[in-house]
N, C-alpha and C positions, 0 to 999 in steps of 0.2 A: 165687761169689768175693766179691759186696759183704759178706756178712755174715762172714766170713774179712777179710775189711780190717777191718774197722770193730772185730771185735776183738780184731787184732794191732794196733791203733792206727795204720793208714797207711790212713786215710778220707778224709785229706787228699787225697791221691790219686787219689782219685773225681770223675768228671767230670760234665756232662751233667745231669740230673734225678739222678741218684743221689747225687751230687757235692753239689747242691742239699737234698735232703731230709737226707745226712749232714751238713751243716752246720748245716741248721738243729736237727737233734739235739743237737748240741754244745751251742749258743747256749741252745737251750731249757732244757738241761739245769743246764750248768755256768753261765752269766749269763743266768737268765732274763729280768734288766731289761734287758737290750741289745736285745732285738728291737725291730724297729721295720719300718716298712712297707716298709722295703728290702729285707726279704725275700719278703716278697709279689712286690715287682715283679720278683725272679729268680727266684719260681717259675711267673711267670707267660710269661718269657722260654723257660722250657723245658716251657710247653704244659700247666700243673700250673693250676688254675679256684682259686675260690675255696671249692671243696667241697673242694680237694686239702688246702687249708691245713689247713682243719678237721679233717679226718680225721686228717692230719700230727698235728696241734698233740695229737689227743685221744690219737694211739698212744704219741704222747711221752708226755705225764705220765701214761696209766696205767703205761706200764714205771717210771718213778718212784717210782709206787706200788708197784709190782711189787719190784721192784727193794731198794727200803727197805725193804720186807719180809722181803726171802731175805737182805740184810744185817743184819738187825738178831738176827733168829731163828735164822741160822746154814744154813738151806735149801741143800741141795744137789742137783745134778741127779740122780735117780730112774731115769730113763731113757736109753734108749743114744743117743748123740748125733754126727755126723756134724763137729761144729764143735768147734774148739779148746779145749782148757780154758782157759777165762778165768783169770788170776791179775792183779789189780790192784795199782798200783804205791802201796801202804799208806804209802810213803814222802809220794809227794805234795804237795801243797798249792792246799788251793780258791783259787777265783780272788778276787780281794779283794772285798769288799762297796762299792760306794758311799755318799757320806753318805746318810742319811734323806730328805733334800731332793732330792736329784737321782732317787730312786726313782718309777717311773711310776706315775700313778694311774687307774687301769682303773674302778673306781665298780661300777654297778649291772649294765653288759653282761656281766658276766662270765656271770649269769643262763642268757644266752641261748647260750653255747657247752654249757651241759649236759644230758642228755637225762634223760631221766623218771626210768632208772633209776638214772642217776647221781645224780638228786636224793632218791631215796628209799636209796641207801644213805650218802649226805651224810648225812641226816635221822639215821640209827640210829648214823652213828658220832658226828654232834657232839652228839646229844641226847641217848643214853641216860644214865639215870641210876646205871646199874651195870655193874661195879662200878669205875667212875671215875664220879662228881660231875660234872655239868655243867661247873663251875666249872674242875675240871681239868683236861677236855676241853679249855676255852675256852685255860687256860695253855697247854698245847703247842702246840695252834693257832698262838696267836700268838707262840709261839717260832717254827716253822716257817714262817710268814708273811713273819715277819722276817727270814729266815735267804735266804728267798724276793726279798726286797726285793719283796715287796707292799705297798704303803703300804697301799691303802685297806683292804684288810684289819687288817692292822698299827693300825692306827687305831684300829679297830671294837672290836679286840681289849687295846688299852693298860689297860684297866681290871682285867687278868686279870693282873699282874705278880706274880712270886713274891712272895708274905708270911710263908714259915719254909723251914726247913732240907728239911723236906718236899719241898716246893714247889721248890723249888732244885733237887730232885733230876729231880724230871721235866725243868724248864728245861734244864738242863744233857745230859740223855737227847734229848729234840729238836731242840735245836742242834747237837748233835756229829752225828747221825743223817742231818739236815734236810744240812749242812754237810758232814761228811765219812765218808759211809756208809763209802766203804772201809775205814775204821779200824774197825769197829763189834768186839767181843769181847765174849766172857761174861762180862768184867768189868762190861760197860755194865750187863748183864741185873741181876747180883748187888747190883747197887748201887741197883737199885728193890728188891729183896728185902728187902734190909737197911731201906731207907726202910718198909717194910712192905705193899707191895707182893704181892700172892697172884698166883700161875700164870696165871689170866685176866686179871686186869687188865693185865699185863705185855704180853696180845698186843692188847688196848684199846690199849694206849699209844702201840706201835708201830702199830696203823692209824690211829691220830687223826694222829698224826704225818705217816705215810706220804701219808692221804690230804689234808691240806691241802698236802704240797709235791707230789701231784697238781694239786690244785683252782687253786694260786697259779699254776703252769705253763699249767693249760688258759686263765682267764683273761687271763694275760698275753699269751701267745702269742697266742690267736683274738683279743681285743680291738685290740692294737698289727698286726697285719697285715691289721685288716679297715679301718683308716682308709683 
């Protein structure tokens, strides 16, 4: 029944530790800068350790990852499924961003929420040199970072600002993405085409993407609930 709540949208609903970890899904997801160590101490009211968090923090942003993936691509379920057909409300509207200023800054521990393999496929998706450039990499990043309110990321990453029309195009592909997957359509895809964009790089784009509003999630989250 929890996973029938949660995507008929009455997770609110949910009591106890379920109630708990559904929430913090929400938070992590839709305002990842709001967490803060007040959830820790309600997860730790219903018996949930500090390994609970972690584990929390890292299922959430890989379905992020996940997730921005099968929206961007158009992925549909394959297999026969017991649980409801998702249809998301396309109408919508993300939760508002806060200024720059008020965005938390997490720093170097983010480090330490990542585990080995997560740091070697980090490695192959922000560095490879084909067939996106570095540099383009670094762009979406920091669209997504942004869109994230990761400051220190966002920071790191300021020197990577679109410089053409190009440029603009992927920006615009990460923040709509980053911001409002449910909206995602083959127009988004057509419009790196057109940019000049080949079939691979298309699926680069969407995991450089995908995976820093992983990365900016697992940080924030593990960081701010381990104070």
């Amino acid at each position: 029944m929890v996973p029938e709540a949660v995507l008929t949208g009455q997770d609110e609903q949910l009591t106890g530790r379920d109630g708990v970890l559904a929430h913090y899904a929400r938070l992590l997801t839709a305002e990842p800068w709001s967490i803060t160590s007040d959830i820790a101490e309600r997860f730790a009211q219903h018996g949930l350790d500090a390994d609970a968090v972690r584990t929390a923090t890292g299922v959430i942003a890989m379905f992020n990852y996940l997730t921005r993936v099968a929206d961007a691509s158009g992925i549909e379920f394959d297999y026969p499924t017991p649980l409801p057909q998702f249809r998301p409300e396309r109408a919508q509207k993300p939760v508002p961003r806060p200024d720059r200023e008020l965005w938390p800054v997490v720093g170097e521990s983010r480090a330490e929420a990542m585990s080995e393999t997560w740091r070697h496929w980090r490695t192959y998706v922000f560095d490879a040199t084909e067939p996106l450039t570095r540099r383009e990499r670094r762009l979406l990043a920091r669209a997504a970072a942004q869109e994230s309110c990761d400051r220190w990321q966002a920071d790191r990453l300021d020197e990577y600002a679109p410089r053409d029309d190009r440029d603009a195009v992927l920006d615009a592909f990460a923040r709509k993405l980053s911001r409002r997957p449910w909206q995602m359509e083959p127009a988004d895809l057509q419009a790196l085409r057109d940019a000049g964009y080949a079939e691979q790089a298309l699926l680069h784009v969407i995991s450089v993407t995908a995976q820093q509003n992983a990365e900016s999630r697992l940080a924030l989250g593990h960081a701010l609930t381990s104070r």
